[in-house]
C-alpha positions as CSV (number, residue, x, y, z in Angstrom):
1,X,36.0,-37.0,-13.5
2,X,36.6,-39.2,-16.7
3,X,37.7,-36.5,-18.7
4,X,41.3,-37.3,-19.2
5,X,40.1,-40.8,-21.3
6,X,38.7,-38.7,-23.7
7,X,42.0,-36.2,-23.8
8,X,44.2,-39.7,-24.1
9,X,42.2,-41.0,-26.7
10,X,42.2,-38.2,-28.9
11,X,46.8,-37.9,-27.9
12,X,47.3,-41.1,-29.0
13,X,45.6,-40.3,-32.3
14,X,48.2,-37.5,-33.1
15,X,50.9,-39.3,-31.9
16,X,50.0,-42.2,-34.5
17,X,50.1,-39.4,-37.0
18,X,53.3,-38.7,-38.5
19,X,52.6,-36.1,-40.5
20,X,50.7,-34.2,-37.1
21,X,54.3,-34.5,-36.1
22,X,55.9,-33.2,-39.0
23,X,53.4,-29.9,-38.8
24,X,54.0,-29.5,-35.0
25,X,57.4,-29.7,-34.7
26,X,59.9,-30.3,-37.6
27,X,58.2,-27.8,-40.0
28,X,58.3,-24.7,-37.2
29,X,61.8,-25.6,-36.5
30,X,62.7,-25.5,-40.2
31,X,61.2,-22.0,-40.8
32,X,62.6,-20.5,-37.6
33,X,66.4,-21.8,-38.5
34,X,65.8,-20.8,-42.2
35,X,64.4,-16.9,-41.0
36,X,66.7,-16.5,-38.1
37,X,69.9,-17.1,-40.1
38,X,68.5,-15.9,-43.3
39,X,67.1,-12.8,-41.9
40,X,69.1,-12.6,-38.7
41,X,71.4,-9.4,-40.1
42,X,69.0,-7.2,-41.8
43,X,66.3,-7.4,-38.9
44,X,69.2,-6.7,-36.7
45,X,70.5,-3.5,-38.2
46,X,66.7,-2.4,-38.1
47,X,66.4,-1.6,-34.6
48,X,68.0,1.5,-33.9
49,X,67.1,3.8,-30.9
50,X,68.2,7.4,-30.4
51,X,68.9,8.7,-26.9
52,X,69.5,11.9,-25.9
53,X,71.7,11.7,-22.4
54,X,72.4,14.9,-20.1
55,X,74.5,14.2,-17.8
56,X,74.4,17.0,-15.1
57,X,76.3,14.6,-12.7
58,X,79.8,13.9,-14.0
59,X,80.4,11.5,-11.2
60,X,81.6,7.9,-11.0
61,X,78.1,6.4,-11.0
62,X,76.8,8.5,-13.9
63,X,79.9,8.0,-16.2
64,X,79.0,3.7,-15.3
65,X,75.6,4.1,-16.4
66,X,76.4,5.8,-19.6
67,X,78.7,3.4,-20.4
68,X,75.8,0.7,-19.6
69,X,73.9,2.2,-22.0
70,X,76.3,2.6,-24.6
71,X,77.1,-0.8,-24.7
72,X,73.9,-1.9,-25.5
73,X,73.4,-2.6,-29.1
74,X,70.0,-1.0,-30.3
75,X,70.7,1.6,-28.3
76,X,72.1,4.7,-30.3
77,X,73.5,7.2,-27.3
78,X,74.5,10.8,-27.9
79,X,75.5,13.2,-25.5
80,X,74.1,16.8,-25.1
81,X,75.5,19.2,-22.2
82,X,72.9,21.6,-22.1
83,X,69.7,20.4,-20.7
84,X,67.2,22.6,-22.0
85,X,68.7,22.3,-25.5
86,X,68.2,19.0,-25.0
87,X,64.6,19.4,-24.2
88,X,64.1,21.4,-27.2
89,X,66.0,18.8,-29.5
90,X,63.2,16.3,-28.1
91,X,60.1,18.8,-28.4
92,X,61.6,18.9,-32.3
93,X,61.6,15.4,-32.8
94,X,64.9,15.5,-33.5
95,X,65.6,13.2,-30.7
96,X,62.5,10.3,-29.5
97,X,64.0,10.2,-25.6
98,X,66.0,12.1,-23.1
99,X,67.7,11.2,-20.2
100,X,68.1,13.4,-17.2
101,X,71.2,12.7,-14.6
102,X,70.6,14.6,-11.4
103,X,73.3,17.0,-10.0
104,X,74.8,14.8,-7.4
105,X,73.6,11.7,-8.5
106,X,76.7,9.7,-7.3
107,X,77.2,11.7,-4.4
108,X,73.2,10.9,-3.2
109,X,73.8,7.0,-4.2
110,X,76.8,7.0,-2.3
111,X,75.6,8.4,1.3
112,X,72.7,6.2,0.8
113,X,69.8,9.8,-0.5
114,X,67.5,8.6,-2.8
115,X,67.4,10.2,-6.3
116,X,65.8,10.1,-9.6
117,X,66.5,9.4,-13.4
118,X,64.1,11.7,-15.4
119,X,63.5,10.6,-18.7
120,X,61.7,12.8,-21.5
121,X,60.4,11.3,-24.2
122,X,58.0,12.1,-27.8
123,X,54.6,10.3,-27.0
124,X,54.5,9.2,-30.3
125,X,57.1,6.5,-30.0
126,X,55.6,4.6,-27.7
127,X,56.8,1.7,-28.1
128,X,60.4,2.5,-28.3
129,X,59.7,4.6,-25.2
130,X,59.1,1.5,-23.7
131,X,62.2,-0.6,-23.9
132,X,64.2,2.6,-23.2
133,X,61.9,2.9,-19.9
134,X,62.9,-0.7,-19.0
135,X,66.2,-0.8,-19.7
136,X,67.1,2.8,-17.5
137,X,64.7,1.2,-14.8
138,X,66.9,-2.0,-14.8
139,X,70.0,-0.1,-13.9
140,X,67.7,1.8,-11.4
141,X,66.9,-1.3,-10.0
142,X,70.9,-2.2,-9.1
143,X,71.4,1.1,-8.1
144,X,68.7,0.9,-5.5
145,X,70.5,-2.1,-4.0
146,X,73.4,0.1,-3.2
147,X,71.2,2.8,-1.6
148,X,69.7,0.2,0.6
149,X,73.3,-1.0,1.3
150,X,74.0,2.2,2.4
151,X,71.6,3.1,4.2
152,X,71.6,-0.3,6.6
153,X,75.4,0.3,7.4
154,X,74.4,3.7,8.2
155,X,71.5,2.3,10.5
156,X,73.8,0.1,12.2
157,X,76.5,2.9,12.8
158,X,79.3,1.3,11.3
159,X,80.8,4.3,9.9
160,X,81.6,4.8,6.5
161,X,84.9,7.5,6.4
162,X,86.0,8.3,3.0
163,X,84.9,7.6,-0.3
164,X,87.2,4.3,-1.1
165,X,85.3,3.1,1.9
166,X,81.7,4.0,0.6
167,X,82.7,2.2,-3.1
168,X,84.2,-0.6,-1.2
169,X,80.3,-1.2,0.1
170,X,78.8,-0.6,-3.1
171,X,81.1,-3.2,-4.4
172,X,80.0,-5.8,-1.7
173,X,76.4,-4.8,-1.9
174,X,76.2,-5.0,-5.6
175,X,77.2,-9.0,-5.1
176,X,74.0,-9.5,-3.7
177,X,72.0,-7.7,-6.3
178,X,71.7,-10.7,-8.4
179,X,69.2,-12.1,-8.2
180,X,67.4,-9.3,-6.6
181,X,66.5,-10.3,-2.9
182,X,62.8,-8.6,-3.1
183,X,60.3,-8.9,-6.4
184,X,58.0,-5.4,-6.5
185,X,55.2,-6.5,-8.8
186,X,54.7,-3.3,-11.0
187,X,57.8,-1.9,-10.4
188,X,60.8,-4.8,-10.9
189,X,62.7,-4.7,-13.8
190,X,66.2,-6.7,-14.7
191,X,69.5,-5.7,-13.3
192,X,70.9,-6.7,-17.0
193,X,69.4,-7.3,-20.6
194,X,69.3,-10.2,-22.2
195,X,71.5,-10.5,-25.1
196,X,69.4,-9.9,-28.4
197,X,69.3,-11.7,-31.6
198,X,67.5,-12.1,-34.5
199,X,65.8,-15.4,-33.0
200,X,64.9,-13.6,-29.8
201,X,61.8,-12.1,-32.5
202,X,61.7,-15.6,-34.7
203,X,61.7,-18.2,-32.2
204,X,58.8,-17.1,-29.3
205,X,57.5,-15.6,-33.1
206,X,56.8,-18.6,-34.6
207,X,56.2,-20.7,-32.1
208,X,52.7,-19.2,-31.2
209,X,51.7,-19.0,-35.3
210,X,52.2,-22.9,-35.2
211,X,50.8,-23.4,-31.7
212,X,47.5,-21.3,-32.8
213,X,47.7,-23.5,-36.3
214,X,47.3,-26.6,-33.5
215,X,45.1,-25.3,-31.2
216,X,42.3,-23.1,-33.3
217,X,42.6,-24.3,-36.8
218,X,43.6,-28.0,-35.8
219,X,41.2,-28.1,-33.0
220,X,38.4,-26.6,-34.1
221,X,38.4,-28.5,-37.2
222,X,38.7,-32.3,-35.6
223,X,36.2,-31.3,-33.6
224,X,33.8,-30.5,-36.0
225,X,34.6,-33.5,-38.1
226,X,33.7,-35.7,-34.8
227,X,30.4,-33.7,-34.8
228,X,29.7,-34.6,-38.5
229,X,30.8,-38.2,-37.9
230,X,28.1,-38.5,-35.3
231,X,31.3,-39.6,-32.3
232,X,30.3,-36.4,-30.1
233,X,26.5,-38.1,-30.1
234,X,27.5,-41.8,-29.2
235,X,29.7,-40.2,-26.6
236,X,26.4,-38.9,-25.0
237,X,25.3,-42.2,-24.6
238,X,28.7,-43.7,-22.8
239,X,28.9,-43.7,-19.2
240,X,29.9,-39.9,-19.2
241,X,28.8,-36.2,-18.6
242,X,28.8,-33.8,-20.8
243,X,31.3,-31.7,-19.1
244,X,33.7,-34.7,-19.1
245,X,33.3,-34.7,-22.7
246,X,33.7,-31.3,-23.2
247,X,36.8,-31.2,-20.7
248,X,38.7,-33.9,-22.6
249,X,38.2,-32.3,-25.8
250,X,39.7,-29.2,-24.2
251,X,42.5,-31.1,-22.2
252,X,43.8,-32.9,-25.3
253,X,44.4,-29.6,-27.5
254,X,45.8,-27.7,-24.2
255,X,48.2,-30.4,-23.7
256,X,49.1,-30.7,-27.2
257,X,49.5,-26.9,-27.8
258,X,51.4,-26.6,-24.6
259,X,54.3,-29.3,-25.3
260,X,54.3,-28.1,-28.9
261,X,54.9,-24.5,-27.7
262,X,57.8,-25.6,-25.1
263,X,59.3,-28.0,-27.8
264,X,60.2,-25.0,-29.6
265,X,61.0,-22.9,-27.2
266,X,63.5,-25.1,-26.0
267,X,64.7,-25.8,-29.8
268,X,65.6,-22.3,-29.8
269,X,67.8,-22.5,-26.2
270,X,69.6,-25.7,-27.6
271,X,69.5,-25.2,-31.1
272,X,70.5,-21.3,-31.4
273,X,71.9,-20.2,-27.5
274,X,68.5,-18.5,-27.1
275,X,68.5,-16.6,-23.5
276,X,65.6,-18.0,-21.5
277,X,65.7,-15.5,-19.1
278,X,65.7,-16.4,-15.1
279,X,63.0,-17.1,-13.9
280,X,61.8,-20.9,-15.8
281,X,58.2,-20.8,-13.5
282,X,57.2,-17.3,-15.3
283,X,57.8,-19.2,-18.5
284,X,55.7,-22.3,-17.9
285,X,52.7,-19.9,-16.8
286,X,53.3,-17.5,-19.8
287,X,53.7,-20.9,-22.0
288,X,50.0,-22.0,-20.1
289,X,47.7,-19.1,-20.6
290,X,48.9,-18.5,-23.8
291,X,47.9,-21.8,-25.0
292,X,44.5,-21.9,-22.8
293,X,43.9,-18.5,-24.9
294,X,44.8,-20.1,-28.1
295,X,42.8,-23.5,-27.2
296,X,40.0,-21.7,-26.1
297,X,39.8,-19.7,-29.3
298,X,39.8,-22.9,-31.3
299,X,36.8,-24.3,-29.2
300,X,35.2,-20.9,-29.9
301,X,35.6,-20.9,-33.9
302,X,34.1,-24.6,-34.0
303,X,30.8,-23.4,-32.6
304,X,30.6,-20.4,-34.8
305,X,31.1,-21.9,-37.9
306,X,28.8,-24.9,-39.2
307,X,31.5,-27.4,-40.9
308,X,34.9,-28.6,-41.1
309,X,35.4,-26.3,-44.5
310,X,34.5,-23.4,-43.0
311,X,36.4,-23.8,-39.8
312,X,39.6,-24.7,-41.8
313,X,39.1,-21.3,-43.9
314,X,37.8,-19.3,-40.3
315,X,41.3,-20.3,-38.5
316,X,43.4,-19.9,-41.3
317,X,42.5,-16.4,-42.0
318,X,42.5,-15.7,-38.0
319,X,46.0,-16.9,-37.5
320,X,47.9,-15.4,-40.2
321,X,46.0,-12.1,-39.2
322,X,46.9,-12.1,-35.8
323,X,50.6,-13.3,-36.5
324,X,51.3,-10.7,-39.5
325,X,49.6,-7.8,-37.0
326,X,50.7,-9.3,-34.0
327,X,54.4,-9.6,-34.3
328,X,55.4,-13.1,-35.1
329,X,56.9,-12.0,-38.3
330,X,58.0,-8.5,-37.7
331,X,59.0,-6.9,-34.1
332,X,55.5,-4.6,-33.1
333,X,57.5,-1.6,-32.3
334,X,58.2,-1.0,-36.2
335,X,54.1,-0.8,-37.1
336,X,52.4,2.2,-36.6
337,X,50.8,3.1,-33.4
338,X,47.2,2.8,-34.6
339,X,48.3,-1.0,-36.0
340,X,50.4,-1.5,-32.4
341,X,46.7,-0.9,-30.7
342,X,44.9,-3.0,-33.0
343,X,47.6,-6.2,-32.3
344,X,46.7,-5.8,-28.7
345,X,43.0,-7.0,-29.4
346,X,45.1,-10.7,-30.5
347,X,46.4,-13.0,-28.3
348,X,50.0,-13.0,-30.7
349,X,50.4,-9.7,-29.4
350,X,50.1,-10.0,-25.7
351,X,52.3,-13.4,-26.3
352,X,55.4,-11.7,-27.9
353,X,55.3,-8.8,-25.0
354,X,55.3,-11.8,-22.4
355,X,58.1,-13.5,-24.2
356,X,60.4,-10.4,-24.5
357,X,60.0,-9.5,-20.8
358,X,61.0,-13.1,-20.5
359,X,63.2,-13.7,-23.0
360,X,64.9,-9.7,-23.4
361,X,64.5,-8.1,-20.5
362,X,64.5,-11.3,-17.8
363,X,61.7,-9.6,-15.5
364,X,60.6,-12.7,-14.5
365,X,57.0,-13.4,-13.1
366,X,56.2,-9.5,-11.8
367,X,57.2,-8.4,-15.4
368,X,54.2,-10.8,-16.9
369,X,51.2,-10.4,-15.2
370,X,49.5,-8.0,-17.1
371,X,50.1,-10.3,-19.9
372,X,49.3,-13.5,-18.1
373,X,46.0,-11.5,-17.5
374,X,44.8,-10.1,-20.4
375,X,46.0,-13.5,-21.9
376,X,43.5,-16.0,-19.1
377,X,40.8,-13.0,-19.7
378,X,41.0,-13.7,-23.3
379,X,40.5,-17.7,-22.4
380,X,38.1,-16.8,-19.9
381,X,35.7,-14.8,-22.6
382,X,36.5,-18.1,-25.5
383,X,35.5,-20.5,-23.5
384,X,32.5,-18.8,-21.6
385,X,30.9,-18.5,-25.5
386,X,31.9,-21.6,-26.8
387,X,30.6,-23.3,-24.1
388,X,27.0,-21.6,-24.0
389,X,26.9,-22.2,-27.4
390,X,28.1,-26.0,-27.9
391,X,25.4,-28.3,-29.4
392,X,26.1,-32.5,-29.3
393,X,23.7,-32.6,-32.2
């Protein structure tokens, strides 16, 4: 395969091009700086979460995660001793989420009995439902360490005779915690959140409205100028397939998209402290199929349209759509739900949930795959029409 002469070729172009430079890099790391610390404290003060906590418990463990909670910024905890009351204060939207601790919840966590969080919530906050679901699973997630502490010194008969004892192997246990010694898919979540800031939202943000600026507007658009310049049909008649052709085409905007898309990830981890998360393999694939996605919708655009003009109007008008809807500019948790399930059919969308299970919430590579998919499906669909549609001619 000769494709990767054409994908060179068309690299060394934009690297020639200093003002391809200028619009791929500096310019997205000048608007990020300028909105993070321009906008940093307002957006900041706007995400506020109630929750509603019962705590039926009382016990050392209980009074921990409480605490946990409280500490977490965007997290506004009250406390409610009656649990039906509480219930009623959520059926009356008074309240958006409840959470439940079990009689005995220490007591079960320390003799190794499993146990359950309950968490009530109003299904019309879904989205806020959601990070208050992660973050209680996260702590579940530690607290199921100890349990299977527990539970092996149990096995093993190494007795266990008082409770200074028991905490003494929850201590030791919880040392291993971190990183957790077995992924579940679905079901993993982080032990700890990720510290927010306003670049957490304007960094992965921005990044993908520049990327798609590269890899649909950009791409489609030199490619249809190389169509009106008659290149694509003397390519035809070099010593090369079509598919070569097509595939260096497709290589050179992947690979551009990709380090442009990194670049600026990475700006934000040097430039403003930016929590990266864990797990740097579950970025690189995130980093991937979102920039297949976006390359592929590029190569999709410049075989619907007819010229250069028309593509250049086409992608402009599809990637500030998708980034206004789709969360580069605002968090999607503050639209309304019928605008949260419209985002979802853009590939900003499914990006920005991939970065803050990255980026927020550190889930790592079993935290992603839904979006990885959707995101590859989405490249999958592009490319499958752009490709039964691509004339030479």
């Amino acid at each position: 395969m000769k494709f990767h002469i054409i994908a060179e070729k068309d690299l060394k172009i934009v690297t020639r091009d200093r003002n391809a430079i200028f619009l791929m890099f500096l310019l997205p790391m000048l608007i990020i700086s300028v909105a993070g610390l321009a906008l940093g404290g307002e957006f900041a003060q706007d995400i506020r979460i109630d929750l509603l906590v019962v705590d039926l418990d009382n016990g050392d463990i209980s009074r921990e995660f409480i605490e946990f909670l409280e500490d977490i910024d965007i997290l506004d905890v009250d406390m409610e001793s009656n649990e039906f009351a509480a219930r009623d204060r959520v059926k009356n939207q008074e309240y958006g989420r409840l959470v439940i601790i079990p009689r005995d919840f220490t007591g079960n966590i320390m003799i190794g009995q499993n146990s359950e969080l309950l968490i009530v919530s109003d299904p019309t906050e879904e989205s806020q439902n959601t990070i208050v679901e992660k973050i209680v699973e996260g702590y579940a997630s530690r607290l199921s360490t100890n349990v299977v502490a527990v539970k092996t010194v149990a096995t093993y008969g190494v007795p266990a005779f008082d409770d200074e004892q028991k905490f003494r192997i929850v201590e030791v246990a919880s040392q291993f915690a971190e990183p957790q010694p077995v992924g579940v898919t679905t079901e993993t979540t982080s032990t700890t959140l990720g510290e927010f800031s306003p670049f957490t939202q304007y960094v992965p943000g921005f990044a993908v409205m520049f990327l798609l600026f590269t890899t649909v507007q950009v791409g489609s658009v030199s490619l249809l100028k190389e169509q009106e310049s008659g290149t694509l049909r003397r390519l035809v008649i070099a010593p090369l397939r079509r598919a070569e052709i097509i595939g260096g085409k497709v290589a050179s905007t992947f690979f551009r998209g990709f380090i442009q898309l990194t670049v600026l990830i990475l700006f934000g981890k040097f430039a403003f402290d930016l929590n990266l998360g864990s797990d740097m393999i579950a970025m690189v694939v995130l980093i991937s199929a979102i920039t297949l996605a976006a390359t592929g919708l590029g190569m999709l655009v410049a075989v619907l349209v007819t010229t250069k003009d028309q593509a250049d109007s086409v992608s402009s008008l599809l990637v500030l759509t998708m980034s206004a809807i789709g969360g580069s500019w605002w968090p999607l948790f503050i639209e309304p739900q019928f605008m949260q399930d419209l985002a979802h059919l853009t590939i900003t969308a499914w990006a920005m949930d991939g970065f803050y299970d990255l980026l927020y919430f550190d889930l790592g590579m079993g935290g992603i795959l839904k979006e990885v998919g959707v995101l590859l499906s989405m490249a999958i669909v592009f490319f499958g029409v752009a490709i039964s549609r691509f004339r030479f001619e």
